[in-house]
N, C-alpha and C positions, 0 to 999 in steps of 0.2 A: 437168568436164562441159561439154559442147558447150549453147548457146543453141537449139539444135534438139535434143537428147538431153533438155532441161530442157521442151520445150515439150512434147514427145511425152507427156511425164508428166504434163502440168498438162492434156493432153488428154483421156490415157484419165482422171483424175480427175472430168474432168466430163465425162465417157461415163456413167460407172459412178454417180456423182450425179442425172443426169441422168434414167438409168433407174428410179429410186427416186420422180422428181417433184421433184429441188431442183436450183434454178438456183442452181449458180455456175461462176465464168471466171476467180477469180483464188486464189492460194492461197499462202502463207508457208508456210517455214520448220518452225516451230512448231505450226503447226495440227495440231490431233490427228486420228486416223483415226476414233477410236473414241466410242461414246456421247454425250459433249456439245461434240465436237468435228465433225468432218464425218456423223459418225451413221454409218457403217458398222456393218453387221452381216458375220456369216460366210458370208455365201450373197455378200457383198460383196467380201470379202473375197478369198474364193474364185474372182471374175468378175474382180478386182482383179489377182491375180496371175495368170490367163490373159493377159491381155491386157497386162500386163507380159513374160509369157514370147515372148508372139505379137510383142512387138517391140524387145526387147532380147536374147532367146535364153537369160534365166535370167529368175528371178525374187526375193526374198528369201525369202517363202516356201516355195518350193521348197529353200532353202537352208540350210533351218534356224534361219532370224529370225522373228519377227513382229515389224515395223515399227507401231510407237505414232504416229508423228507423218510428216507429209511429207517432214520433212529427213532422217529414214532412211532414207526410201525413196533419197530422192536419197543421201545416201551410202553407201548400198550399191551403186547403177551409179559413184558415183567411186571407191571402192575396188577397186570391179572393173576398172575403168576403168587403174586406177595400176597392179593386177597383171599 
């Protein structure tokens, strides 16, 4: 995955955080999506994967996953990536 394919990501993350009222600009790996991790909910999730589709041209969601943590999300575009 490109350092511009990884930032795009770390962007819409804090688009979509952003709109909820929480500041953040950096994100691991391991960080979760979910509940006591970045707090996403479904209406989040759901704005999540637009806006993933809006700039990658898939999304996980749309694909049959639900991504738990950041690093899925990122390798689902490097899998896609490899294919």
């Amino acid at each position: 995955m490109t350092e511009a394919a990884l930032a795009q990501i770390f962007s819409i993350l804090t688009e979509v955080l952003k709109a909820k009222g929480v500041e953040r600009s950096s994100f691991a790996p391991e960080d979760r999506l979910y509940e006591d991790g970045l707090g996403l909910d479904s209406l989040d999730a759901a704005t999540l994967a637009a806006m993933l589709d809006n700039a990658f041209g898939s999304d996980p969601y749309n694909a049959g996953e639900f991504p738990q943590t950041v690093g899925e999300i990122i390798s689902f575009y490097t899998a896609a990536k490899a294919n």
